[in-house]
Every structure is written in C-alpha cells, then in structure tokens.
C-alpha positions in Angstrom: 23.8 35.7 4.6 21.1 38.2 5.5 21.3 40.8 8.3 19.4 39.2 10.8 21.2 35.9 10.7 24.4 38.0 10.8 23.3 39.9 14.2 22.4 36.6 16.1 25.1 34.7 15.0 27.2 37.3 16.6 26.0 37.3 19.6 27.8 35.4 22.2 30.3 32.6 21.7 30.1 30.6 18.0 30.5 27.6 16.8 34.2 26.9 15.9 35.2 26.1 12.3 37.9 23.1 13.7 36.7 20.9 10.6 39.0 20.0 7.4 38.3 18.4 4.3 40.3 14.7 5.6 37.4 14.7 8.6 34.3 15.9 6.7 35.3 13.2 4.4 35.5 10.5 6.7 32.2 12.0 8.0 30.5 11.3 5.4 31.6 8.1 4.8 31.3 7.4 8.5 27.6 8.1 8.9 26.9 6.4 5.5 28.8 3.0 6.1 26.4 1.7 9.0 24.4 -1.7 9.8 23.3 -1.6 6.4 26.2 -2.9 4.1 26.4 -6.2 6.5 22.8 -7.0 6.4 21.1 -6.0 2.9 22.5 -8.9 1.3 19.7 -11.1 2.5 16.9 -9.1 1.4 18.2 -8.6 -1.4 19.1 -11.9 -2.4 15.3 -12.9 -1.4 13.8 -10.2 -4.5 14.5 -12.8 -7.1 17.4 -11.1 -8.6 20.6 -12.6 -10.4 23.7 -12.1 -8.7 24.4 -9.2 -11.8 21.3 -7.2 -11.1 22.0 -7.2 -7.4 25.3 -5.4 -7.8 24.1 -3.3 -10.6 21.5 -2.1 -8.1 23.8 -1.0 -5.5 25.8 0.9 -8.7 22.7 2.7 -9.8 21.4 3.6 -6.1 25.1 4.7 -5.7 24.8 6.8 -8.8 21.4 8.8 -8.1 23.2 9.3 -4.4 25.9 11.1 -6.0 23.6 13.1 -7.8 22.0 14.2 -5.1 25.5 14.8 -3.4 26.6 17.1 -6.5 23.2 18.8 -6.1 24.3 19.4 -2.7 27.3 20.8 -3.9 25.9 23.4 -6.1 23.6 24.5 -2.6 26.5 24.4 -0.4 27.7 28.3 -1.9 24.5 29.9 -0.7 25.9 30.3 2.9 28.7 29.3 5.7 26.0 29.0 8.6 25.2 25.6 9.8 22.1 23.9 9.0 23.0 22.0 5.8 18.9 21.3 4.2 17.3 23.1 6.7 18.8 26.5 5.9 19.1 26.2 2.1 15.4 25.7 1.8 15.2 28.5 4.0 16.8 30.3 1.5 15.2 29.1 -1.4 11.4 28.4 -0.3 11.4 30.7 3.4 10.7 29.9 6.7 8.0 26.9 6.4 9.4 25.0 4.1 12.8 24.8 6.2 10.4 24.6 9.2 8.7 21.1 8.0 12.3 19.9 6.9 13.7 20.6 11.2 10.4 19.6 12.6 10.6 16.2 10.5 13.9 15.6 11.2 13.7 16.0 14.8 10.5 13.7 15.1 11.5 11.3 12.6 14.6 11.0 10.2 17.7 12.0 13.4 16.0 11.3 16.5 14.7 8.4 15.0 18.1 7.7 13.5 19.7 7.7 16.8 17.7 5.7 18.9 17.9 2.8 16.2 21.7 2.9 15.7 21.6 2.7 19.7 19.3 -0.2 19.8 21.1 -2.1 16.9 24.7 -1.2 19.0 22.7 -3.1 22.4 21.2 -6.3 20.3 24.4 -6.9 18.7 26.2 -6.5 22.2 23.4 -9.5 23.2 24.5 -11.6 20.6 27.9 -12.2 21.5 27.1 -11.2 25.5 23.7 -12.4 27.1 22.5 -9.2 28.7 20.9 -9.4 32.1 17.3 -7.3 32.1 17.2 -5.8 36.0 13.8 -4.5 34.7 12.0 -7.7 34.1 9.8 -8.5 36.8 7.8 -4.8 35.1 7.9 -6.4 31.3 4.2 -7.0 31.5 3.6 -3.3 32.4 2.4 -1.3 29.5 0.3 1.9 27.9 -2.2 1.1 26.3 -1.3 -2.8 25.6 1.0 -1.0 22.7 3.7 0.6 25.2 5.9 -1.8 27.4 8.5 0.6 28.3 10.1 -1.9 30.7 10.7 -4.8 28.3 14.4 -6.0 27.0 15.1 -3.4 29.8 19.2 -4.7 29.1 19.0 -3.7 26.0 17.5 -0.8 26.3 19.5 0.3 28.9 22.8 -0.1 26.5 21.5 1.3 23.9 20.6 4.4 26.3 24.3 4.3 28.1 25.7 4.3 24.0 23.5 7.1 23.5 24.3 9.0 26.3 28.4 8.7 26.3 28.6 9.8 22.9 26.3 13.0 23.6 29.0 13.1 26.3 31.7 13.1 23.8 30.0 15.8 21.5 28.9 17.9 24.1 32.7 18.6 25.0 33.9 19.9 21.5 33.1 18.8 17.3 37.4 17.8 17.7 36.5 14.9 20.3 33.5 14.1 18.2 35.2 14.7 14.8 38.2 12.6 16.6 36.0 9.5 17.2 34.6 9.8 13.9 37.7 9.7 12.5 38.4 6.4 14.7 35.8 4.8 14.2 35.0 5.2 10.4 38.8 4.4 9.8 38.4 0.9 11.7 35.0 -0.3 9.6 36.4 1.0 6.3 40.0 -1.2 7.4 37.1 -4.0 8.6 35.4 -3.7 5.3 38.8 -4.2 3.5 39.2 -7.1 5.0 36.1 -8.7 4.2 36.6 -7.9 0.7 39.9 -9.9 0.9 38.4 -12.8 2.8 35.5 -12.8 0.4 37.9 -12.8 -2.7 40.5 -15.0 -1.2 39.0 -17.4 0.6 37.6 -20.6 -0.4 34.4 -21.7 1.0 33.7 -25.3 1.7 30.8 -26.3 -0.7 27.7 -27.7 0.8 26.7 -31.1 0.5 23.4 -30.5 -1.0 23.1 -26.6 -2.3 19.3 -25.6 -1.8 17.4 -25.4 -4.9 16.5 -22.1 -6.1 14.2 -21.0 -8.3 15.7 -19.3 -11.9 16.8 -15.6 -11.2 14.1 -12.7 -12.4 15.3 -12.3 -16.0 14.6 -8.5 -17.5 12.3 -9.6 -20.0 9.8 -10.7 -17.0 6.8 -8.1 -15.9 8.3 -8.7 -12.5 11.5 -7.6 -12.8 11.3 -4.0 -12.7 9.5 -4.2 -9.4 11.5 -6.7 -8.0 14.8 -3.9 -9.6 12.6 -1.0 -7.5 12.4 -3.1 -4.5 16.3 -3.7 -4.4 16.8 0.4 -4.6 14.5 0.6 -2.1 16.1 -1.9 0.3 19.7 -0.4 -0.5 18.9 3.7 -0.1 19.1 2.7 3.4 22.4 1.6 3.4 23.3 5.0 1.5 21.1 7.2 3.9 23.0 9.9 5.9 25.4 11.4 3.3 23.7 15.0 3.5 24.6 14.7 7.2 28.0 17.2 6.3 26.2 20.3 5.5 24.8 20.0 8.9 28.0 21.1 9.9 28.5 23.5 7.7 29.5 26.2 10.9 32.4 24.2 11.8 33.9 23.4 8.5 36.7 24.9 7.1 36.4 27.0 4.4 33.1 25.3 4.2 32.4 26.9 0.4 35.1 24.6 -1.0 35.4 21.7 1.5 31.9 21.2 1.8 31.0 20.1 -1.5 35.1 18.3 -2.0 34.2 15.8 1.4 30.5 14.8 0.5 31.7 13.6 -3.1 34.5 12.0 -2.1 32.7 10.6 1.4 30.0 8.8 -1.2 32.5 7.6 -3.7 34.2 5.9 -1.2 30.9 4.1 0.1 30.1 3.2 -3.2 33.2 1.6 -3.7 33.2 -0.6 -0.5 29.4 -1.7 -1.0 29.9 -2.7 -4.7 32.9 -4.9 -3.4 31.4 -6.3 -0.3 28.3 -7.1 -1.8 30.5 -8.7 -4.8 32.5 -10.7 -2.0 29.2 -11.9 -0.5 28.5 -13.5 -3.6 32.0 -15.4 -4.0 31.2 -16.8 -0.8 27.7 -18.2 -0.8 24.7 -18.8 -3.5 22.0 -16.8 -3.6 19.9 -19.0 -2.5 21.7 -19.9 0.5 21.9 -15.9 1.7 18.2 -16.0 0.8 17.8 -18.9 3.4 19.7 -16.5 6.3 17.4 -16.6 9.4 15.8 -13.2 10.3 17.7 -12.9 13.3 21.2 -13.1 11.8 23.0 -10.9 9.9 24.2 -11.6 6.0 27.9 -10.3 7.0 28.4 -12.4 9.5 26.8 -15.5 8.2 29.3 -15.4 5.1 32.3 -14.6 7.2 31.5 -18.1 9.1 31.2 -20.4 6.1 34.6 -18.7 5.1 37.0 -18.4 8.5 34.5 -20.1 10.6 33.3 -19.0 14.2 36.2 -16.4 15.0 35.2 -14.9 11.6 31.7 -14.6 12.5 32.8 -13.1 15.8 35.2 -10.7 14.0 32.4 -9.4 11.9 30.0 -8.9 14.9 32.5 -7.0 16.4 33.0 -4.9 13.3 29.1 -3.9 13.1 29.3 -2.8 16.1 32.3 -0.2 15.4 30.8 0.1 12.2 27.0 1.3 14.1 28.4 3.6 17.0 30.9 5.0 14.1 27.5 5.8 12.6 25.5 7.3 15.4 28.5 9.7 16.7 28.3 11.1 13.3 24.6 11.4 13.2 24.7 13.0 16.5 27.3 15.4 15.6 25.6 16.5 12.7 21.4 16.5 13.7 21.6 18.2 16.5 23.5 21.2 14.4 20.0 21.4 12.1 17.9 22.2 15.6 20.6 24.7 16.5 20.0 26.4 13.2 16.7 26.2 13.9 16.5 28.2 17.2 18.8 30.7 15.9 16.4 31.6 13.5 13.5 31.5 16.0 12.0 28.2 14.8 12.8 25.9 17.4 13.1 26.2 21.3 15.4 29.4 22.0 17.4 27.3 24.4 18.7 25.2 22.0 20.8 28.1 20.6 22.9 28.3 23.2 26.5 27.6 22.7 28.4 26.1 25.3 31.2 29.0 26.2 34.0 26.5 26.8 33.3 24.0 24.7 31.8 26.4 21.7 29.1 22.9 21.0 25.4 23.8 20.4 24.9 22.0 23.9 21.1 22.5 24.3 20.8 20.8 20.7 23.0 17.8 22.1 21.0 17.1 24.9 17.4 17.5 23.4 18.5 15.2 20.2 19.5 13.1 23.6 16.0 13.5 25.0 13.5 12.8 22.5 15.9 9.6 21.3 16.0 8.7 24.5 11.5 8.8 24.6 11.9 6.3 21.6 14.4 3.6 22.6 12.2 3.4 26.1 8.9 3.5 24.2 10.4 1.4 21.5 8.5 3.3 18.8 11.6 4.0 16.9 11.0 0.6 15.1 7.9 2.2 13.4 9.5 5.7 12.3 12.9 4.0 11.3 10.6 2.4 8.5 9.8 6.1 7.5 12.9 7.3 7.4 13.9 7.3 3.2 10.3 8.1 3.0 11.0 11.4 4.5 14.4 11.9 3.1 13.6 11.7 -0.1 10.7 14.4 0.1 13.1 16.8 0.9 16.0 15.2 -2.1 13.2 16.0 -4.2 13.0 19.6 -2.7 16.6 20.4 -2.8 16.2 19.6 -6.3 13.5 21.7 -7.1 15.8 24.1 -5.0 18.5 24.0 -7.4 16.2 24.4 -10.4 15.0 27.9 -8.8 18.0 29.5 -7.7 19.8 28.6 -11.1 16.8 30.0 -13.3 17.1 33.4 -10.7 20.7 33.7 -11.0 21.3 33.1 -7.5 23.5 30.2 -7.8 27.3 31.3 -8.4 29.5 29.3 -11.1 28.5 26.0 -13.2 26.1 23.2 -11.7 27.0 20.0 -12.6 24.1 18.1 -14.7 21.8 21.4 -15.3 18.9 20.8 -15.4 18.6 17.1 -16.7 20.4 15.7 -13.1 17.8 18.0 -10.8 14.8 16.6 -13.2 16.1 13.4 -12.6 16.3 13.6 -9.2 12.8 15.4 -8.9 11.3 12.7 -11.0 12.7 9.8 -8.9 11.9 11.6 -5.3 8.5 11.7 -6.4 8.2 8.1 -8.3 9.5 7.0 -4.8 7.0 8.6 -2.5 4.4 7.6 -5.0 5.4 3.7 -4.4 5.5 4.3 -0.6 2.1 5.4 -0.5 1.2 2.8 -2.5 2.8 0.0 -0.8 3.0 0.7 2.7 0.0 3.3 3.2 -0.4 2.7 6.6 3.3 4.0 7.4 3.2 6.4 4.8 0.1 7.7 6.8 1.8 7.8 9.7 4.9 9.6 8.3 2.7 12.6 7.0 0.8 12.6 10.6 4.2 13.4 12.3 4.9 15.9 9.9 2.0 17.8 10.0 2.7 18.4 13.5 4.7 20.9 12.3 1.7 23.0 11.6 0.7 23.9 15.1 4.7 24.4 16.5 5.1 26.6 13.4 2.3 28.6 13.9 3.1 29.3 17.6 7.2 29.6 16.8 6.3 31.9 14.1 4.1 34.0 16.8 6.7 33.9 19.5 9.1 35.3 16.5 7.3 38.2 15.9 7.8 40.6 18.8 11.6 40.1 19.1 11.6 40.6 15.3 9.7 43.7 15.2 11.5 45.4 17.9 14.8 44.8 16.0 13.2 45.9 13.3 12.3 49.0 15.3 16.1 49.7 16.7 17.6 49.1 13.0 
C-alpha cells in the first residue's frame, strides 16, 4: 500500500474487518444466485439447443467464471484496502483506468444492479399480491413522452421501500448486513435444494398432446455455434456478481488468504446448484414446452406447478423473492465499498469517504448508491442499462486479465498464479470476442453503454483537478 493511501486511511474511524471466510463465502454465492437461475431456462430452451448443450453451457460459462475468480485470486495479494477492481487497476494501470472502472459501475453495472433487483423483488410481490398504485391518476404524466415517472407507482414504490430498508440495514454495520446475507443466501441455496429434489423425484403428469418441436441444433450445423454463444450470453447473467467480494476487501479477515478461499468456493457452489437446477428443469418438462413459457412467467415456477401443482408454484415465487433481496443486500454491501474507495483516493465525491463513527459503514457511499438507484427505479431507465450490464463487466474481466499478465511479467505478483499465462489469454481473448458480438448485435445499447462511460471523462478531469491542491500541500509537509 503506498503512503498516501496509508495516511488517509488513518485518518478518522475505519472500516472494521468483522468478515470471515464462512460469510464472504456465502457472499459470494449470495449475490451470484439471484433471479437468474429460476428464469434462464426459457431462453435458453428457445436457442434451439438439445437438452445436453444446454447444461454443457452453464458448465462451460461456470468454468470461464472460475477463471476469472482464480484471476481474482492472484490480484487479491496486491493490497488489504477495500475496493476489490477498482483499486487493483489502480495499481496496475493508475488512476484513470480505475476511474472509468468506479464511474461505470456507479452509472451502470451497481446502481443499475440495485434498482433492478428492487424492481424484480416489487413485480414478483404483484404476482402473488395485486398492488394498489396511489399514483395513478399522474400515469399519463411524462418527460419527454419517454419518462413517466408516476406509472406502476406500487411497484415502484416497493421496490423503493426494499431499497431503502436494506440501505437501512447496511448503514448500521457490515455484521447486520453480512447477517442477512448469511439469512438470506442460506434459505435460497436450502430453496434450491429442494427444487433439485422435486425436480428429480417427482413425477410430472404427461401432457395429452406434447407440442411439436423442431429437431435440436446438432453441432455439425453453421448455426450451432451462435446459437452455443447465445446460451453463454443469456447465462453470464445468472453468474454476474461474483467479483462483488473484493469490494469488501477492508472488512475481511485476513483478507490476503480469505479473499481468494470465499470467491472460489462462493462460485463452485453456484455452479453446482445451476448445473442441477437446470438438469431438474429438464426432468420435469420438454424443451419445447419451457420454450412455450409466456414472457410474463417465470421458468422456475412454471416447472414447480406441473410437478406439486399451485402451492409449488407459490413456494417457488416465494423463494425468488428471498432469493432477489438475498441478492441486492449483497450488492449493496459490496458497491457502495468501490465509491468509498473512490473518495478516499480523491476520485469520487469527498463526502462519500466518511465513515460512520458508530457504526464504522462507509455511510455517505450507502446512501448515494441509495440515491442514484433510487433516480432509476422512478425514471424506469434501469431496464435499458440492466441490458448493459455483462457488456460492461466483462470490459473490465478482460482488464483484470491484462492486469495479471503485467504484474506477473514485472514481478509484482507474489507466489504461483494459477493457469499462467494461458488462463489470463483465455480470459483476454473471450472478454474481447464478447464485446466484439455486443457491438455487433445490439449496437444501439452498446452505443449507449460507451456514452455513459465516457462520462467519465469530464468528472475525471475535474476530480483529478480538485485532487491536486490537497495533494501538493501534502506533498509539501512530507
């Protein structure tokens, strides 16, 4: 850790380390095991794909996100400060290069994050429990005809009250927010258990007339490889969130050995459960019969009826929703840490380096991840960024790879890497196949992504000049 970081960290109350390796573990898991593994199924099931491919794809997304998690590992030595991405690029590239990774985050990949696990939390809620909308008679009201800020006011107001309480539970110490996570990712991992054994047990009555389907996508066929691409795709999203531990790193135990011991063991255990929820799916129904799922229901749910009937559908409803707010205490709990780091260093709003002095949680951080999630879920325009969101990520994957390559070539990385250098290549090669198809196939959202982030340029610029005076006079006094 350099001098600098070392003087401001110092100064006033810190972040305590009350995190072990049992919580970062279920952390990881927790913010990894969202909505994702009880919808994907469908879309899946619509690329063409045999029943084989399908669960080979979630194996082989499961395998390049355990690269990157043992990538991660290697990183995790370079420092004990909290920050996760955002300080080893820091470290390995400087200052912008971390500064594009915070800003993006903040405008896209957490906030964003948040205010769609919030959303998804409130529609669910709807489903089972009509919500009333006190707003409605202002539904029509809107900026620009793109805007209606007022419509599904009920479900915008729950997802807003979700958001809020668990800021609420962060904001008053990482034990109450490590605590819930705890809860929460113990009851969908016990919910996904049972699923499994419903989904290998149970018999499900056999339709009268299956649907026809067309022959699966065999390998030999042009198509397949896109369709194969398409799956990964579809399925990073259900693995998204597992770097969200080395936000934390400032509150982890012995973060230098825990750190990299809960984020491989946190992804092994999601790959585990998707591979065997996805395989119980597929006991349960045909193909084509998930394929037929309505847009408006979920794949989880829909299999859990045709095999316990309505009280199974409810049951699994219910478990999406622990499953999603399991998800967004754990994003919150670890996001806001990146903007924390951020300010620290001078790169973000200075405020948001305060640290509560009761409650020793990077408060500031809490409430402005609250504030700007809070613009999207009334605005709505979450829905467009949450498409962005693997775009992003991986960007910065391929970064930390190109991180790891550096540092190792320098010397700067302590011990053995695991995979050296074929697994970073790999990773590098696949980050940027990725982005490539993105641009490719959705350029208007892809265009839209790199708008946001080159917002950066003009906060960095002024950041970087508010920087400078403070920075030169302790340069002075030293």
């Amino acid at each position: 850790m350099d001098s600098s970081s070392t003087e401001k960290a110092a100064a006033g109350p810190r972040l305590a380390r009350s995190l072990g390796v049992g919580t970062g573990t279920l952390l990881v898991a927790g913010v990894i095991i969202g909505s994702g593994v009880f919808k994907k199924i469908v879309p899946l099931a619509q690329t063409g794909l045999s029943e084989e491919w399908i669960l080979a794809a979630w194996v082989v997304a499961g395998l390049i996100t355990m690269g990157g998690a043992f990538n991660l590992a290697a990183l995790a030595a370079l420092t004990e400060e909290s920050g996760g991405v955002y300080e080893y690029l820091r470290l390995s590239f400087g200052n912008f290069a971390s500064f594009l990774f915070g800003w993006t985050d903040f405008t896209i990949i957490g906030s964003a994050s948040v205010a769609a696990l919030g959303f998804i939390v409130a529609q669910t809620v709807a489903s089972l429990l009509p919500l009333p909308n006190p707003l409605q008679a202002w539904a029509h009201v809107s900026l620009g005809e793109v805007v209606y800020p007022f419509a599904d006011s009920g479900v915008k107001l729950l997802a807003l009250g979700t958001i809020c309480l668990l800021t609420g539970v962060n904001y008053r110490g990482v034990v109450a927010g490590g605590w819930f996570s705890n809860l929460f990712t113990s009851a969908k991992i016990l919910g996904l258990l049972l699923l499994i054994g419903m989904g290998l047990l149970a018999v499900a009555p056999a339709p009268a007339a299956p649907p026809a389907s067309a022959a699966p996508v065999a390998a030999s066929q042009p198509v397949f490889w896109s369709a194969f691409f398409s799956a990964l795709l579809s399925i990073f999203w259900a693995y998204d969130g597992w770097v969200d531990l080395t936000f934390v790193t400032g509150e982890m135990k012995d973060p230098a050995r825990n750190v990299p011991r809960a984020i491989i063991a946190g992804v092994g255990i999601a790959i585990g459960l998707y591979v065997l929820v996805n395989y119980a799916y597929l006991r349960v129904l045909l193909l084509a019969q998930l394929a037929a799922v309505g847009p408006n229901e979920i794949g989880a749910a829909v299999v859990a009826g045709a095999a316990l009937g309505r009280w199974g559908q409810v049951g699994v409803t219910v478990l999406i929703i622990v499953s999603v707010l399991g998800t967004l205490n754990a994003v919150l709990l670890s996001h806001s840490r990146i903007y924390f780091r951020m300010a620290q260093e001078r790169f973000f709003f200075a405020r948001a380096a305060v640290v509560h002095p009761r409650y020793r949680t990077p408060a500031v951080a809490l409430l402005c991840t609250l504030g700007w999630s809070a613009l999207l879920v009334v605005t709505g325009t979450f829905e467009q960024l949450t498409n962005l969101v693997i775009f992003a990520t991986f960007l910065f994957h391929g970064l930390t790879a190109a991180a790891v390559l550096k540092l190792k070539r320098q010397g700067r990385l302590p011990g053995p890497v695991r995979g050296y250098p074929v697994l970073q290549v790999a990773l590098l090669l696949f980050a940027l196949a990725l982005l490539l198809h993105t641009l490719l196939t959705q350029p208007k959202e892809s265009l839209l992504g790199l708008g946001l982030m080159a917002t950066s340029l003009p906060f960095y610029a002024y950041f970087k000049h508010q920087a400078r005076p403070a920075r030169g006079l302790a340069d002075a006094i030293s």
